[in-house]
N, C-alpha and C positions, 0 to 999 in steps of 0.2 A: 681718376682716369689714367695718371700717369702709372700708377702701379698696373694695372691691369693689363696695360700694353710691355710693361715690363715683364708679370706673368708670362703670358705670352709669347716675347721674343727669348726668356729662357727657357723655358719649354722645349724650343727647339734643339738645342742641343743636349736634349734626355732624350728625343726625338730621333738624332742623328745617333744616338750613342742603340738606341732599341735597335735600328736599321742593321748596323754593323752585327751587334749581337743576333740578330733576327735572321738577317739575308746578310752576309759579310761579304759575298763574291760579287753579290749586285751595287751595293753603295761601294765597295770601293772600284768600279766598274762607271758607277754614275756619280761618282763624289763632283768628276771633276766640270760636267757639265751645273751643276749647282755653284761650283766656287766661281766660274765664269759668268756666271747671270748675278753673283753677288758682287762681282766688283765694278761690271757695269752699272748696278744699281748704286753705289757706294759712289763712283767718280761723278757719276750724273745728280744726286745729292748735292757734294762740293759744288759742283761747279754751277747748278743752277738756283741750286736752294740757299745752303749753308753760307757761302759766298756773296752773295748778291742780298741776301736782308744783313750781314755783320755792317755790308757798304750801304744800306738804307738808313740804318742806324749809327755808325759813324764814317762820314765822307772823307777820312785820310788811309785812301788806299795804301799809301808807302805802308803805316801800319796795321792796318789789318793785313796785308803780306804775309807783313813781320809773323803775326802770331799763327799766318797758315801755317809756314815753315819753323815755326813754335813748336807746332802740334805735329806736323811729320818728325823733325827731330828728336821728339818728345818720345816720340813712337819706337824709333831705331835705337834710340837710346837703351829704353826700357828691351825690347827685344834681343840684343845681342851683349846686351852687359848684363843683364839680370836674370835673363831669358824668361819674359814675361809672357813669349807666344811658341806653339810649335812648331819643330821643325820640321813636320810632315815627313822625316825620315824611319824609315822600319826598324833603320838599324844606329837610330838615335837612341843613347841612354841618358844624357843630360836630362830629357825631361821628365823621368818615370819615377817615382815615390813624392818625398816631401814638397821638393823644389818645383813640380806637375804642380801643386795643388796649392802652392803659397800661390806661382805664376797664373793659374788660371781662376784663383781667388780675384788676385788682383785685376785681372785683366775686366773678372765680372763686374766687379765692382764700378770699373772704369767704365762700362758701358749702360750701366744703368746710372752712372752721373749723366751719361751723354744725352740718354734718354731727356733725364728731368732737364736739361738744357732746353732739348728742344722744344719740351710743351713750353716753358719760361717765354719761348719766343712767339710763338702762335701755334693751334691745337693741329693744321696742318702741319706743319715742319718738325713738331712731336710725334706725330701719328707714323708721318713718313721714314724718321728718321728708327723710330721701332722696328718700322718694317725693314730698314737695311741693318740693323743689327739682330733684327730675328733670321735673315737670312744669311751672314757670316757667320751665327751660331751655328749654324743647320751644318755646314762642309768641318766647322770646329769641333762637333760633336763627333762626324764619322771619323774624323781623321784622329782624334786623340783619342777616341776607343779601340782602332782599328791599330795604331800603335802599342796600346796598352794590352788588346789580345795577341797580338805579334807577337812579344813579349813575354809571355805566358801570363799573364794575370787571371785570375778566373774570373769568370761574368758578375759575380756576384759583388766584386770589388769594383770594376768598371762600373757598374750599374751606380755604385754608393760615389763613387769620384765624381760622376756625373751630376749628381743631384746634389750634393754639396757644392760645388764650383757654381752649379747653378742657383743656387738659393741668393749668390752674392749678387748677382742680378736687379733682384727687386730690392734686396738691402742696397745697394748705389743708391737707385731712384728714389727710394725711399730719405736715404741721407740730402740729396743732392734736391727734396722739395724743401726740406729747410734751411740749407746752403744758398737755394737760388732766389727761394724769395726774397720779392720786389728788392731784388739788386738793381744798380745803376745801369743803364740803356749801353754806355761803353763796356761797363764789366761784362753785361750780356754779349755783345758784339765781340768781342775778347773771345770768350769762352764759345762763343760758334765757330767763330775763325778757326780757334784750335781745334775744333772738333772737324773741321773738312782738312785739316791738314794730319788728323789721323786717317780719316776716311781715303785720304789720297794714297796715303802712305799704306794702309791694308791693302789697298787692290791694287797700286802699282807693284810693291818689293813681296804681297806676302800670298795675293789671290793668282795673278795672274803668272806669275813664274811657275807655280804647279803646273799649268795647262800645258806648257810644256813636254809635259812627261807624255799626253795622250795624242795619239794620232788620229782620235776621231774630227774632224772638221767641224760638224757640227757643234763642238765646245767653243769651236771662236767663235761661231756666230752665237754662241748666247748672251756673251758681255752685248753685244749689238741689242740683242733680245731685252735684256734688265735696263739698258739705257731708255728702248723705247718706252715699257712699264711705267717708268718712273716718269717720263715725258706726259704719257696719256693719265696716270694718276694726277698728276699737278691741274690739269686742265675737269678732273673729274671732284676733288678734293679743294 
């Protein structure tokens, strides 16, 4: 099951990358209402899912904290020393050839360990947890296509960048069901923790400062929007 959902939440950034190639003036026009209903999904996660079963399973809040601020750190880290994510700038060249594709290797990679994390925990907070990483792929995909034809790259290459970055995906998930099996209940707890203090750390420092750039209104009210989503999935799921 966890591959599948893995499938899936790659997909979308071949997805976002078709959009850009397909309709370029429209997704970069609506990227940014998608990155705002991804990071209300992503902090509502942390805060009600991720969080709250690491503390069901182990009741020393000081430390599970700790490993939120684990895993944001973790994130900033990776980001601006290795440049593991992009800058969403047009006239960024740091992330375009090899360094593009080590960092969005790794980043896949990273997201389909989080995946298999989450089924580890229960099939809800795997399922849910696909769905907020299928949906940061989706704004990941327009926006490092949309940089990459900026650029001059031809389509044909964007197209292959995509699908490679993406295959690391389901290779995570796939790594991370041998990694997680029947691990210890703390190690489990651990490894959630850290995964909602990445999630906090995408939508605080990397979804929501885009929104910025757009003056439509409508875009703040979508993080509103991904929050409720995920409110009325919990109660549906």
């Amino acid at each position: 099951m966890e591959i599948i959902y893995s499938l899936i939440a790659a997909s979308a950034a071949m997805i976002g990358a078709i959009l850009v190639l397909t309709f370029h003036k429209w997704s970069e026009k609506n990227s940014f209402l998608i990155i705002n209903f991804s990071a209300g999904v992503m902090l509502t996660l942390a805060f009600t899912h991720l969080i709250p079963e690491s503390l069901s399973i182990n009741v020393n809040s000081t430390k599970i904290m700790i490993y939120v601020l684990s895993g944001f750190l973790t994130m900033f880290f990776l980001q601006f020393v290795i440049l593991f994510h992009p800058c969403h700038d047009d006239k960024c060249s740091k992330h375009i050839g090899l360094t593009s594709i080590i960092g969005f290797s790794l980043h896949s990679i990273t997201d389909g360990l989080i995946i298999a994390v989450g089924f580890e925990a229960n099939t809800s907070i795997g399922i849910l947890t696909a769905l907020a990483i299928l949906l940061h792929k989706l704004p990941d995909g327009i926006t490092v296509s949309g940089i990459l034809l900026h650029n001059g790259a031809s389509k044909k290459k964007i197209f292959a960048f995509s699908f490679l970055t993406a295959c690391f995906t389901p290779l995570g998930t796939f790594l991370g069901m041998f990694l997680f099996k029947n691990i210890s209940m703390n190690v489990l707890s651990a490894f959630l923790s850290i995964t909602a203090g990445t999630f906090i750390f995408l939508s605080a420092s990397d979804l929501i400062p885009e929104t910025h750039k757009c003056k439509n209104r409508l875009t703040y009210f979508m993080l509103f929007v991904g929050v409720f989503i995920i409110l009325l999935l919990e109660r549906i799921i």
